[in-house]
C-alpha positions as CSV (number, residue, x, y, z in Angstrom):
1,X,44.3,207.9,178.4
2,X,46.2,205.8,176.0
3,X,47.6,207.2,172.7
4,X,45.7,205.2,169.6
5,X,48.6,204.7,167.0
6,X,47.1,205.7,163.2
7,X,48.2,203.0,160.5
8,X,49.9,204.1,158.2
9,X,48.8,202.9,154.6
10,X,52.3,202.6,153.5
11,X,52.8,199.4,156.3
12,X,49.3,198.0,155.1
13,X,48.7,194.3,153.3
14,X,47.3,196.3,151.3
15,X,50.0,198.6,150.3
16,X,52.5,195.6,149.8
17,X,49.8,193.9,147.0
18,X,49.4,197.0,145.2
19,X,53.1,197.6,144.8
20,X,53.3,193.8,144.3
21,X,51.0,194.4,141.8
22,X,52.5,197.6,140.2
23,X,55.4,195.5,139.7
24,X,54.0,192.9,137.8
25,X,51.5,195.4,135.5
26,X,55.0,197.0,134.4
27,X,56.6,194.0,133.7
28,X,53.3,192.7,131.7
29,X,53.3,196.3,129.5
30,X,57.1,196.0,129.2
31,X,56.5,192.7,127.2
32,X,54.5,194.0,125.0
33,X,57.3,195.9,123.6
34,X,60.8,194.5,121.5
35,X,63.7,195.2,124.2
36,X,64.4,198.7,125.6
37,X,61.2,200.2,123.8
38,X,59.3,200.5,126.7
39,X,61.0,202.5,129.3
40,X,59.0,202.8,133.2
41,X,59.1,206.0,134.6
42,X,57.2,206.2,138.3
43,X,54.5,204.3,139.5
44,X,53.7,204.0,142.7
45,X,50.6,202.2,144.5
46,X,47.9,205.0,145.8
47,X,45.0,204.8,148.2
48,X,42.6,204.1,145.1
49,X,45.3,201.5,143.5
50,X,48.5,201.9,141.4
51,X,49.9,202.8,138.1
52,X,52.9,203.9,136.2
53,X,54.0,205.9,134.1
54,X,55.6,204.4,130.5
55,X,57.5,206.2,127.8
56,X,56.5,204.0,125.1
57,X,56.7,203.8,121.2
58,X,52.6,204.0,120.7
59,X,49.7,204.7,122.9
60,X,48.2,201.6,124.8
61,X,44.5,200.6,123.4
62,X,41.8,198.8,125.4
63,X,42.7,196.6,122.9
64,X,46.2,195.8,124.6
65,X,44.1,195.1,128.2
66,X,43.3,191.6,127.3
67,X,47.4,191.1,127.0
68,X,48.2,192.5,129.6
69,X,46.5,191.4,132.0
70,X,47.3,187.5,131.1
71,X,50.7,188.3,131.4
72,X,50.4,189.7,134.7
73,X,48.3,186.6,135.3
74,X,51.1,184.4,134.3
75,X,53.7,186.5,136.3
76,X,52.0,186.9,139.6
77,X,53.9,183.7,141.2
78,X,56.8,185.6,140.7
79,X,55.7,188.2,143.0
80,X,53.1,186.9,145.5
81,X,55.6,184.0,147.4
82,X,52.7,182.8,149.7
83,X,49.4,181.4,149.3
84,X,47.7,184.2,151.3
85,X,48.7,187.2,149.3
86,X,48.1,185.3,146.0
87,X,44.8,184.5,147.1
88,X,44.3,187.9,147.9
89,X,45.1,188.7,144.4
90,X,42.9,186.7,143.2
91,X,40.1,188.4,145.2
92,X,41.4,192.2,143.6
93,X,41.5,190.7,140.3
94,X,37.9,188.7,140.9
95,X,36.2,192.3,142.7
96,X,37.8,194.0,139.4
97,X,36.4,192.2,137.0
98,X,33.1,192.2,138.7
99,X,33.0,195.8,138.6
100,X,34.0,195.8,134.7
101,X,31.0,193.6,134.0
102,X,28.9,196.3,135.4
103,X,29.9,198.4,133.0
């Protein structure tokens, strides 16, 4: 009987668009700050997404959301080279916001 190899979520498209993603969301919160302010500590993508850690000088609001995400809007080419995994960006960020709408 043949052996059935498990994927690992670490080699997944996945798992490359969520640390993509990571990426760009600490670059986005970074910017909200003057220079060396904000300082990232770990972050790395999960099975349910990513996020990092920040040392910064105040506490992020809902109110700083709206910010951050067009800046990780505006950044995204820098991190997604081809048109598939931008488009499949899009589609996290789309399937996101749907999900906020339903409150």
């Amino acid at each position: 009987m043949a052996e059935k190899k498990v994927a690992r979520y670490e080699d997944s498209e996945l798992y490359k668009i969520r640390h993509s993603a990571a990426h760009v969301m600490a670059q986005a919160v970074t910017e909200l700050f003057a220079p060396g302010e904000a300082k990232i500590a770990i972050g790395p993508p999960i099975a349910e997404g990513f996020y990092y850690d920040f040392e910064l000088p105040r506490q992020l609001t809902p109110e700083d959301f709206p910010a951050i995400e067009q800046r990780m809007r505006d950044d995204r080419q820098k991190y997604f080279k081809d048109e598939a995994a931008q488009a499949r960006y899009r589609e996290l960020i789309t399937a996101r916001e749907k999900i906020r709408a339903r409150g």
